[in-house]
MIKOLDREN-38574 format. One record per residue (C-alpha): x, y, z. Coordinates in steps of 0.001 Angstrom, whole numbers, plus 500000, padded with zeros to 6 digits. Layout:
BEGIN
XYZ/...
# end
This chain:
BEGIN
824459386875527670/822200383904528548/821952381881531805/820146378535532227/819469376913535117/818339373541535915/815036373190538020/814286370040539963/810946368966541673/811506366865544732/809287365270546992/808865365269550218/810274361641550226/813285362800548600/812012361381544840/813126363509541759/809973364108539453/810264362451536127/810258364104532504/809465361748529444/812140362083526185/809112364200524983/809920366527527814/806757366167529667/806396365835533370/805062362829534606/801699363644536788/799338361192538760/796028362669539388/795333361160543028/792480361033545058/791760360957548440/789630359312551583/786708361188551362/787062360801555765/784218362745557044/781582360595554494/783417356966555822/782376354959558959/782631351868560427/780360352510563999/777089350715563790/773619352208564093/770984351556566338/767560350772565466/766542353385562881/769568355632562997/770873357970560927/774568358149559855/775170362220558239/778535362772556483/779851366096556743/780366368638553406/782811367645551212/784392370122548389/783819368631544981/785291370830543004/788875369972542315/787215365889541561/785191364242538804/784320361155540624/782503359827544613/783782356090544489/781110354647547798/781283351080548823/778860349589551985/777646347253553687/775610346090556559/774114343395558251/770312344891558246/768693346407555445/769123350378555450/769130352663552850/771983355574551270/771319358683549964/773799361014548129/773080364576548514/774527368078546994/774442371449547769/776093374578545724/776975375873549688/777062373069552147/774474374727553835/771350373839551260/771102370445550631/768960368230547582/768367364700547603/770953363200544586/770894358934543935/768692356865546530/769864353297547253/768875350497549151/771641348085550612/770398344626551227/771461343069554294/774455341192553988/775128342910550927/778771344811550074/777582347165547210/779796350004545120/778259352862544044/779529355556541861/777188358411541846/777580360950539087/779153364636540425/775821367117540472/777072370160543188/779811372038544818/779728370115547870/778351366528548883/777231364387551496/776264361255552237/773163360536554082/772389356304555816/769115355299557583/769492351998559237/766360349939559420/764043348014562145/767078346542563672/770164347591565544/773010346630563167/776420344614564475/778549345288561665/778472348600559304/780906350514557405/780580353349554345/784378353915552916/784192357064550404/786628358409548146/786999361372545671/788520360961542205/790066363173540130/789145361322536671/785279359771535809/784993355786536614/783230353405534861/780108352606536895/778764348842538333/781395345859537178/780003342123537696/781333338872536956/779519337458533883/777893334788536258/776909337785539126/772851338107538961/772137341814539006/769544343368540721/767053347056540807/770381348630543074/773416348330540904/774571351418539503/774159351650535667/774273353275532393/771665354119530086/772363353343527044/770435352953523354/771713350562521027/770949349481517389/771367346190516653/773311345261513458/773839341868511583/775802341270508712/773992339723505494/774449337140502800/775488339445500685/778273341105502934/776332344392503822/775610345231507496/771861345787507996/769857346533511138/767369344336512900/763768345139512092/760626344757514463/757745343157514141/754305345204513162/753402344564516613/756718346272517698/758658343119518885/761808342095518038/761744340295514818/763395336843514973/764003333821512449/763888330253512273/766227329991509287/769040328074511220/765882325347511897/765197325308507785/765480322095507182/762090320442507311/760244323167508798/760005325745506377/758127326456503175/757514328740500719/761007330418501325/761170330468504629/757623332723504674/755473329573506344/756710327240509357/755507323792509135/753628322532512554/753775319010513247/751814317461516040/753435315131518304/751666311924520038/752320311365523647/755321308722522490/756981311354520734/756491310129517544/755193312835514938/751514312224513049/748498313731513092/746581312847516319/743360311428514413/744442309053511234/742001306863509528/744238304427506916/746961304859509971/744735304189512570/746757302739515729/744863301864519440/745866304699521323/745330307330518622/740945307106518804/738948309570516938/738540307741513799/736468304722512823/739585302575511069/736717300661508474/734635303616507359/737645306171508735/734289308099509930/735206310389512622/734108308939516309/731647311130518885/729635310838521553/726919313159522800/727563315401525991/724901312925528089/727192309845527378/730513311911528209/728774312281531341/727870308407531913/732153308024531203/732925311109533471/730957309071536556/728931312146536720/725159310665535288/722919308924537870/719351307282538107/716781306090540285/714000303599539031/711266301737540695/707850299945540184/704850299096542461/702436296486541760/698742294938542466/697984298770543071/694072299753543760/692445302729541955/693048306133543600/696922304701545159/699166307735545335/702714307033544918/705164310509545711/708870311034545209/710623313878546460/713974315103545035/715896317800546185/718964319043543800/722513319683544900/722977322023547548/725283323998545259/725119325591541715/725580322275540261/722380321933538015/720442318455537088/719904317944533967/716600315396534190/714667312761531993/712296310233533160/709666308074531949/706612305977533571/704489303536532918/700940302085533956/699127299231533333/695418300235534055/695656303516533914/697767306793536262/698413310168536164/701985312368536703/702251315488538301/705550317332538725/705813320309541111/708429322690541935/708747324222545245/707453321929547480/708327322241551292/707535320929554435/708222317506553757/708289315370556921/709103311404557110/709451309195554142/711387306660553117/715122307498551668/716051306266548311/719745306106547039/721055307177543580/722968305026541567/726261305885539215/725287304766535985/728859304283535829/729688301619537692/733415301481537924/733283305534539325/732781306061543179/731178309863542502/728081310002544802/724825312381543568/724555315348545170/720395314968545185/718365313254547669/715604311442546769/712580310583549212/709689307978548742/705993308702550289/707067310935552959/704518311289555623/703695314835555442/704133317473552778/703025321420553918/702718322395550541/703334320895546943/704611324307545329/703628324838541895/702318322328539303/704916322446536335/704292319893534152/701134316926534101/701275313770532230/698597310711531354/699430307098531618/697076305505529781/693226305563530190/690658304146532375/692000299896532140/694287300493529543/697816300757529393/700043303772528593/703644305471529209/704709308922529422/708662309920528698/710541313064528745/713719312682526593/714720316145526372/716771317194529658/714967318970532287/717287321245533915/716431321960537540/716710324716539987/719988324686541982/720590325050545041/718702322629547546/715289323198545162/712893320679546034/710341318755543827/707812316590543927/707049313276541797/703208312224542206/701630308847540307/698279308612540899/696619304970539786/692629305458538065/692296302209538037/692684298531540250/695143295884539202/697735298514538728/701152297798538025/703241301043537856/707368301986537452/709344305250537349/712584305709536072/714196308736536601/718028309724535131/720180312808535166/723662314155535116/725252317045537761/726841319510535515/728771323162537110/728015325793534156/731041326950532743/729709329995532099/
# end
């Protein structure tokens, strides 16, 4: 003899449990408010929020979402006891910020731990709850920026592109290990070789493509070639210099001079590292002698001389001074370079075409004609640029 009985589950709402036609009983796997690791009281300056143990074991999942109007900072932490506790996932919540966490399940028991920052907070809250099944960590909107907090996955990927030919193949790097990348889809125009050289064309400031220097196709605007000979155009560094309103000069003469008539010029470079890079040239009619020194000091009096632009259209002023006969002078310095203008009644010039480059900063010299003869007519021309070394 057999009995069967009929067994039904009820609730304590008075529901019947269900059974699928497979005969299966229908179970939810719920969670629950994880209460003693949820607040909504706000912390004073510095505090410390600690959540009491919670058992772990029966879920697979800590669902956390904060917020708080100063910038404080969460820390999940396990223990196999709830007595000994270890530091789990750190985070820092931004002020004003709502985040979601979903730390992964590492102990027996948990707790969460929040330090509020420099400032008392006004509004604050930490809801928790446990889940029975693993959730998917940090969701955005496509448009939502994220940033170094948001939970996430690490993940390695290959990446795979189908060929010509139909076969997936994956993406190569580069022999300096980048990511390899093609201009194919630009092709047209740009390529040669099949595909294994990109064409480069320059553009001109219009837009327009060409080479920057044409001869044959030589338009104003595109200098750099003579458009009669098609003989490429230059100028030496000196004459940039003259364009760049950086070159300057000061020239002079003196005439009806006696014999023995000193005439002195004092020039003092820029007080900076900018350097001068000097030529001059002089001239007598009866006879003179040059003497350049370096290191002079002590110079007292004298009459001030300006430098002039030898660009005209630039307002750049020389950083040298420049002073005629001055009174005194303590000492000349040393004698660096001496020069003849001609002999006893005769004429004669001196030049120095290569550049002279001076001592920088605030180095004085000194610039002394002396006639050897009467009826002396004499001039000095001196020119330089002001140049900061690159290097």
């Amino acid at each position: 003899m057999s009995y069967f009985s009929e067994l039904k589950i009820k609730g304590s709402s008075g529901n019947l449990a269900d059974v699928n036609s497979s005969g299966q009983l229908h179970v939810v796997e719920r969670g629950k408010i994880s209460a003693s690791n949820s607040t909504i009281v706000p912390l004073g300056i510095a505090g410390v929020f600690t959540g009491g143990a919670s058992d772990l074991l029966d879920y697979s999942a800590i669902c956390v979402m904060v917020g708080s109007d100063v910038e404080g900072s969460l820390v999940v932490q396990f223990s196999p006891d709830a007595v000994d506790w270890h530091d789990g996932e750190t985070y820092v919540v931004k002020a004003g910020a709502e985040k979601f966490f979903t730390p992964p399940v590492q102990g027996a028991y948990y707790r969460l731990v929040y330090t509020n920052g420099a400032v008392a907070q006004t509004t604050f809250f930490i809801h928790t709850t446990l889940k029975k099944q693993p959730v998917k960590n940090s969701r955005h909107n496509i448009d939502m920026p994220i940033s170094d907090q948001d939970d996430a996955v690490l993940m390695k990927a290959v990446i795979t592109g189908k060929r010509v030919d139909g076969v997936y193949d994956n993406v190569s790097l580069t022999n300096g290990n980048n990511l390899k990348m093609s201009l194919e889809e630009l092709e047209s125009g740009v390529s040669s070789n099949s595909n294994s050289q990109l064409n480069v064309t320059p553009f001109h400031a219009d837009g327009t493509e060409g080479a920057l220097i044409t001869g044959v196709d030589y338009v104003v605007g595109k200098s750099g070639v003579d458009a009669s000979t098609e003989v490429l155009e230059t100028i030496d560094y000196e004459h940039h210099e003259i364009h760049s309103g950086s070159h300057y000069n000061y020239c002079d003469y003196k005439t009806g001079l006696g014999s023995g008539v000193v005439t002195e010029f004092v020039i003092t470079t820029p007080d900076s590292v900018s350097q001068m890079h000097l030529t001059f040239e002089a001239f007598s009619t009866t006879g003179a002698t040059l003497e350049l020194f370096e290191g002079t000091s002590g110079v007292v009096g004298g009459t001030a001389r300006t430098p002039r632009n030898n660009n005209r259209n630039s307002v750049n002023v020389s950083g040298a001074t420049i002073v005629e006969n001055p009174a005194s002078i303590a000492s000349d310095g040393v004698r660096a370079a001496g020069y003849l203008l001609g002999g006893s009644k005769s004429a004669g010039a001196a030049t120095r075409s290569n550049e002279l480059v001076l001592a920088v900063n605030a180095t004085v010299y000194l610039v002394r004609i002396t006639t050897t003869d009467s009826s002396n007519d004499i001039s000095f021309c001196s020119e330089w640029y002001e140049h900061t070394p690159k290097n």
